[in-house]
C-alpha positions in Angstrom: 123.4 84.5 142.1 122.4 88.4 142.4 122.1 88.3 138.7 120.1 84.6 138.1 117.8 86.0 140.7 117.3 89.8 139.1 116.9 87.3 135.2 113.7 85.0 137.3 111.8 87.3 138.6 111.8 90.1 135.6 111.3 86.9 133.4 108.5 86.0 135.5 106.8 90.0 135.8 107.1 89.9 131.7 105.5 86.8 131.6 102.7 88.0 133.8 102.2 91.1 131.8 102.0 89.1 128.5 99.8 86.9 129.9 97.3 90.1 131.0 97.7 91.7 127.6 98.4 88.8 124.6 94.9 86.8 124.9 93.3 89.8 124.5 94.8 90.5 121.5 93.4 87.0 120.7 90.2 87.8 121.8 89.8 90.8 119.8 91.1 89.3 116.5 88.2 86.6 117.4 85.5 89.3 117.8 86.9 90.6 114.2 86.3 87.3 112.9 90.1 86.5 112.5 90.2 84.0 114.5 87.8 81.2 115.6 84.6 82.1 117.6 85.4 80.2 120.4 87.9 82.6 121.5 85.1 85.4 122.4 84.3 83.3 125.3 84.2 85.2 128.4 83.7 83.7 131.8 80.4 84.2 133.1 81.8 84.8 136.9 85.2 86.3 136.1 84.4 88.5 133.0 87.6 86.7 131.3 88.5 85.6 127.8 89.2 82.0 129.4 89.5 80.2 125.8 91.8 82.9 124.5 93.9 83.2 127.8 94.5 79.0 127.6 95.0 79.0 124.3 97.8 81.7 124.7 99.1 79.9 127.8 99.6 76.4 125.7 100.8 78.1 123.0 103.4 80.1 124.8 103.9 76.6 127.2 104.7 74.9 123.6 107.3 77.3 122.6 108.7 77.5 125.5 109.3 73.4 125.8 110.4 73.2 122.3 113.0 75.7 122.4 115.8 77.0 124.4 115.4 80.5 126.4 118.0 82.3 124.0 116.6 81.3 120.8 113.0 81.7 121.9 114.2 85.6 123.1 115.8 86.2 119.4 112.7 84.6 117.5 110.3 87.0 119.8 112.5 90.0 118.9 112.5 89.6 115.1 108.6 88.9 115.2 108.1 92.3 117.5 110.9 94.1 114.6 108.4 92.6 111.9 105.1 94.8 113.8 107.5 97.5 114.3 108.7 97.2 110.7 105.1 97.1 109.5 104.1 100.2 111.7 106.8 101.9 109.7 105.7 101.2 106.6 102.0 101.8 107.3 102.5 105.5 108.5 104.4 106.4 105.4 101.4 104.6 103.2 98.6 106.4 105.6 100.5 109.9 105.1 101.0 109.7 101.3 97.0 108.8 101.2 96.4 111.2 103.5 94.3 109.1 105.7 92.4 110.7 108.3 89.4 110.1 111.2 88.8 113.5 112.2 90.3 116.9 112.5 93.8 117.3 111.3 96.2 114.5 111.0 100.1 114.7 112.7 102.3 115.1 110.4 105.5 114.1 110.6 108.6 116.4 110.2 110.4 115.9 106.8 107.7 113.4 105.5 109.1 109.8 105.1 112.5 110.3 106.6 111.4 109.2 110.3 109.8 106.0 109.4 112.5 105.0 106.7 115.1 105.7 109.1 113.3 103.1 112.0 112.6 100.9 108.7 116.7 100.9 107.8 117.0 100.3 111.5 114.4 97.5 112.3 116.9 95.5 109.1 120.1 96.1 110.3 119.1 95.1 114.1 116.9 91.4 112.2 120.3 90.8 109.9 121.7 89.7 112.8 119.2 87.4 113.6 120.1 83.6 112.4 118.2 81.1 109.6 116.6 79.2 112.5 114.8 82.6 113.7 114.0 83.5 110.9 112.9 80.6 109.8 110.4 80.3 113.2 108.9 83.7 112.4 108.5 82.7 108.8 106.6 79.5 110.1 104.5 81.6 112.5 103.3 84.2 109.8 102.7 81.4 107.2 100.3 79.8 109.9 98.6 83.6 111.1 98.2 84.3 107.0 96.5 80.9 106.6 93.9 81.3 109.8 93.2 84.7 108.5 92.3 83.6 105.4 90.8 80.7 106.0 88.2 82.7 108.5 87.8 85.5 106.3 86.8 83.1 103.9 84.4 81.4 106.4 83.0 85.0 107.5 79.7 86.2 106.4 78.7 89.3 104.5 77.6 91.6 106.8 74.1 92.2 107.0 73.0 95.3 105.5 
């Protein structure tokens, strides 16, 4: 009982963190133009996203309904690996171009090897990941690519 108790009320704080955190991801992809204008809404009284926090909350209510706690915990691991797995990537690209803002970048200790080691990592911890996982992060990327695209081909040239 100790235990089911300790599981509901973490459960519940990570859940009340996403929920402070995720739609403003949204928001922000919005005010990128990634994602539909409606989700720049902010409440007049509140100063919230409200249209990015609902949408987040029926998207996560959907999930959440459609699949059991287990594989829904597996599917959000492998998509956070994916972003991890991505980060990885993109700091060996941005040190071999030698991207910079300002000032002096960090480099990294014996070049690649840090990133390539987290990358080999990141695939050994998703191979053991099942078809259905992967297949529900497939689905999700295949939907985020086809928004993305779909607004960046709506988007505007920016006024010069």
């Amino acid at each position: 009982m100790l235990i089911l108790v300790g599981t509901v009320i973490s459960t519940f704080g990570y859940v009340l963190g996403d929920m402070l955190g995720s739609p403003r991801a949204l928001f922000g992809m919005a005010n990128n133009r990634m994602l539909p204008q409606p989700l720049t809404y902010v409440h007049p009284v509140f100063r919230t996203p409200v249209n990015a926090i609902l949408t987040h909350a029926l998207i996560v209510a959907i999930l959440a309904v459609t699949g059991s706690f287990e594989r829904l915990i597996i599917a959000a691991n492998l998509a956070i690996l994916t972003v991890y797995l991505l980060s990885c990537v993109a700091v060996i690209q941005l040190q071999r171009k030698d991207i910079r803002r300002e000032g002096q970048p960090f480099k990294l200790i014996g070049g690649p090897i840090i990133p390539i080691a987290a990358i080999v990592f990141a695939v050994w911890l998703a191979s053991h990941a099942e078809a259905q996982e992967f297949a529900a992060v497939g689905i999700a990327f295949v939907v985020a690519c086809a928004i993305y695209f779909l607004m960046r081909k709506g988007a505007r040239p920016a006024e010069e």
